[in-house]
N, C-alpha and C positions, 0 to 999 in steps of 0.2 A: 504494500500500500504506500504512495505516496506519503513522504511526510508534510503535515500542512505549516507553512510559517506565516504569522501574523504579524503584521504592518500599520502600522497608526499615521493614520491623516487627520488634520483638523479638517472645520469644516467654518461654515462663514458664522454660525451661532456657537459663541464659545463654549454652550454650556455643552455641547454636541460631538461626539469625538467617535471617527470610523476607526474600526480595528477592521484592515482588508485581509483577507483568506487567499492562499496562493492557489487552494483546492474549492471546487465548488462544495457549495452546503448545503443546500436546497436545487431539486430539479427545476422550479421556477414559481412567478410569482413572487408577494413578499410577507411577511406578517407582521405586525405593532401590537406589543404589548405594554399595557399601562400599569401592570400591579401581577404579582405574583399568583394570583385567581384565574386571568386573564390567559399565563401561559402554562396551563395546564399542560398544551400539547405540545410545550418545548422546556425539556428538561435542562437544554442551556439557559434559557432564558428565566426558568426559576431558580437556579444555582446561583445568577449575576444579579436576581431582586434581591437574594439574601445581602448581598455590600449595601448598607445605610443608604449609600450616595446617589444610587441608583435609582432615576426616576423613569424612564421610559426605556423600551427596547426596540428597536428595528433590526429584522433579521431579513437579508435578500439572498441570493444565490450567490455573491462572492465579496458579502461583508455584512458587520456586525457594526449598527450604529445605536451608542447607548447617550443619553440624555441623565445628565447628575444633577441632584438639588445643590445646592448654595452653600453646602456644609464645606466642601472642599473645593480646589482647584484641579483640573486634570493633571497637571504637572505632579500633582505629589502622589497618583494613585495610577494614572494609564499605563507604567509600565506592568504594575502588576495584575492589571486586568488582563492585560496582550498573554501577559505568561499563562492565567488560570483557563484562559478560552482555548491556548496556543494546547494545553496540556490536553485541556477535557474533550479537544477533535483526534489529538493524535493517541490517544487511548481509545479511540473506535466510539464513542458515545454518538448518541443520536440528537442531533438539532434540533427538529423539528420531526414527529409524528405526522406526517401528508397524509391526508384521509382522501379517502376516494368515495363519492357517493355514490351507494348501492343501487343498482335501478337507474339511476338516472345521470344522464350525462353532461359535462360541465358545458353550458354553452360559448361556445368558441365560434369566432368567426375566419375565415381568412378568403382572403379576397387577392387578385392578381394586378397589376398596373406594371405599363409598360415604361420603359426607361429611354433616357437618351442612348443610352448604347442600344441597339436591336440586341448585341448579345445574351440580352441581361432580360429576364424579368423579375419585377421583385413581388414577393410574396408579404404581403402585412399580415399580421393577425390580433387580437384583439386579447391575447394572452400574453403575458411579460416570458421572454425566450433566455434571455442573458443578461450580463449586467457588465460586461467584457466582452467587446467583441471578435470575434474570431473568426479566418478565414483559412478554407483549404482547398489545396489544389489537387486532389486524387483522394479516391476511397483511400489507399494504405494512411494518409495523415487524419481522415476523418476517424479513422476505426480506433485512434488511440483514447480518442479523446468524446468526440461527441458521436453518439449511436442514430441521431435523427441528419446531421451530414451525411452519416455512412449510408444510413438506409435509400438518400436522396442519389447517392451515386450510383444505385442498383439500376437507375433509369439511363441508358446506355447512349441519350445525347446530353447527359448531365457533365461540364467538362468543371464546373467549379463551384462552390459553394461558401459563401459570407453569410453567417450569421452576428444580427446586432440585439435590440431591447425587447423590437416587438415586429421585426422582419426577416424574410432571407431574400437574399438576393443570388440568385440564381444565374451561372452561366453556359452557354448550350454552345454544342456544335454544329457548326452548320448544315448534317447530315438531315437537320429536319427545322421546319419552320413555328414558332410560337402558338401562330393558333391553331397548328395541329394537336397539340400537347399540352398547353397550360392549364386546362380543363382537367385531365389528368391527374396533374400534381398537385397541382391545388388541393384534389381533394383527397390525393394521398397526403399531404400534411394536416389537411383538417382533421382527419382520420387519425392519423398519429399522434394529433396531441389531446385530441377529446380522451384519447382509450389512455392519457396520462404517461405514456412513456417517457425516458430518458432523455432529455433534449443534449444535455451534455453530462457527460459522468466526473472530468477533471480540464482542468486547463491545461493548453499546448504547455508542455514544459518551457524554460527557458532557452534551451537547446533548439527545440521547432520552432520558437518564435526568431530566433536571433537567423537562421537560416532561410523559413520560409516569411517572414516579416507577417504573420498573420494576426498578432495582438499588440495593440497599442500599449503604449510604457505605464508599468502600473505604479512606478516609481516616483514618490514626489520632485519634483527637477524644481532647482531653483533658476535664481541670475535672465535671464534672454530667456535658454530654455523655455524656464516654466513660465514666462509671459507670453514665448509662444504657443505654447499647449492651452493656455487660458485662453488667446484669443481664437484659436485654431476651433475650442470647443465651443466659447461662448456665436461665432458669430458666421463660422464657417461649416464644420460638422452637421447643425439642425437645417440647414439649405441644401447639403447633398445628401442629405438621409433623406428628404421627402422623392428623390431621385434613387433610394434605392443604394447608394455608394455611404464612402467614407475616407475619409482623410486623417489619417494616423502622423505623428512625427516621429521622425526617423531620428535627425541628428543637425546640431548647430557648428559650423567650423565658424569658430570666434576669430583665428584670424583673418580670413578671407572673407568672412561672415556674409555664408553661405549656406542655405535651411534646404534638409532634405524632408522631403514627405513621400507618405507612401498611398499611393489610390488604390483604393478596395472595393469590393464588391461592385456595382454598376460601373465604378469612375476608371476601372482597371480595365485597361485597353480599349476603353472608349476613341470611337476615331477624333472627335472633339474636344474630349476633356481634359488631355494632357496640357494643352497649349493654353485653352480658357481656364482654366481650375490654377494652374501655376502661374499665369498674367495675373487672374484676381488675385489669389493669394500671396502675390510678390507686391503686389500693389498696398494691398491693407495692412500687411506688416511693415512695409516701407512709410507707410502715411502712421501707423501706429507706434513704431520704435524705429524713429530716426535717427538715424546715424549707425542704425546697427545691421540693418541689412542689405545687400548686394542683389544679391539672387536669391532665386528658388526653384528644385531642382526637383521636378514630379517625377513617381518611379514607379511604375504598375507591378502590384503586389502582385 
């Protein structure tokens, strides 16, 4: 089994502190708990009301955001919560109890919409999928990690698969055309996530991401960097996910200062996108952090 290591990020309310999971936690969706009554069906989540401090819990598929009364500061306590959560996943404990209801089934929606790339359709649905997004390029990298990529590759014009929050984005070879087929799959994913399966069982190791660049950095970056990654999320991100893609950062050369990104899902080998997607975004960081960037240097993931 993977061992899981936890990671502390602030968050913009102080009283609010994510402890990130390097393993997923939950299959999807998220839970909030307000009182130890509340989380009956998470035995982490009532081990972490027993600390005083502890006023709310948020638990998603790859982090844990807990909410502290006034008595304390995070500073004097977060490391020892990272250690007691880091402890109670890698001794095999169960997070979250996921009920499935009997008889009847979760209504989910998914719906198809067409991309600027033809390559691409993306898939929305109306059930939260990940909380990291991740993308693979053949069954052999789907099968390590996520069971609903792998199952999507079984479809023999499937050439690549991006999964984000509450999409996939889908890319086909040209041995057959979209509306022969998106009918199809569509309603093999509806199907797949009604009956509650697996969406992902662990994240790409560090290893598959640094090779196949398929997961955005989970690591707090400061300096440029992490002004990049803020503006990259806040203003560019939620306009190419309504397209289906995504825009990951890669890497910042401070001397040359020089910003690599990575295009995912729809934006990856779009005939268009490389050239407009890297204009815009050479443009806004250039109007946004002057004097610090040159170029931008778009790279299909």
């Amino acid at each position: 089994m993977q061992e899981t290591k936890i990671t502390i990020q602030e968050t913009t309310n102080d009283t609010i502190l994510k402890f990130n999971s390097s393993t997923v936690l939950i299959n999807g969706g998220s839970y909030e708990y307000t009182n130890i009554d509340e989380a009956k069906e998470s035995p982490l989540a009532q081990q972490l009301f027993y600390l005083p401090f502890v006023k709310k819990i948020f638990v998603t598929a790859n982090f844990i955001a807990i909410q502290r009364f006034d008595i304390v500061q995070w500073l004097d306590v977060q490391e020892e919560v990272a250690e007691q959560i880091e402890a109670y996943l890698n001794d095999g404990n169960v997070v979250v109890t996921e009920k499935t209801t009997s008889g009847k089934k979760e209504a989910i929606e998914v719906y198809a919409e067409v991309t600027p790339n033809p390559a691409v359709m993306k898939f929305g649905s109306n059930k939260a999928l990940t909380q990291t997004d991740v993308e693979f390029k053949n069954i052999d990298e789907a099968s390590k990690s996520s069971p609903l990529a792998q199952a999507i590759f079984t479809f023999p014009f499937v050439k690549e698969v991006f999964i984000s929050d509450n999409y996939i984005s889908v890319t086909k070879y040209d041995m057959v055309e979209w509306n022969e087929v998106f009918a199809e799959l569509r309603t093999f994913i509806r199907e797949y996530l009604v009956a509650g399966k697996t969406i992902i069982k662990e994240l790409p190791s560090k290893t598959v991401a640094t090779e196949t660049e398929d997961v955005a950095p989970v690591v707090a970056l400061e300096g440029i960097p992490g002004q990049i990654v803020d503006i990259l999320d806040e203003y560019i991100k939620p306009a190419v996910a309504g397209d289906g893609g995504n825009i990951a950062f890669r890497s910042y050369d401070e001397v040359n200062k020089v910003v690599s990104v990575v295009l995912q899902g729809a934006c990856s080998g779009c005939p268009s996108s490389t050239a407009t997607l890297k204009n815009g975004i050479e443009t806004l960081l250039k109007d946004m952090l002057p004097n610090q960037i040159n170029e931008v240097i778009a790279i299909n993931g």
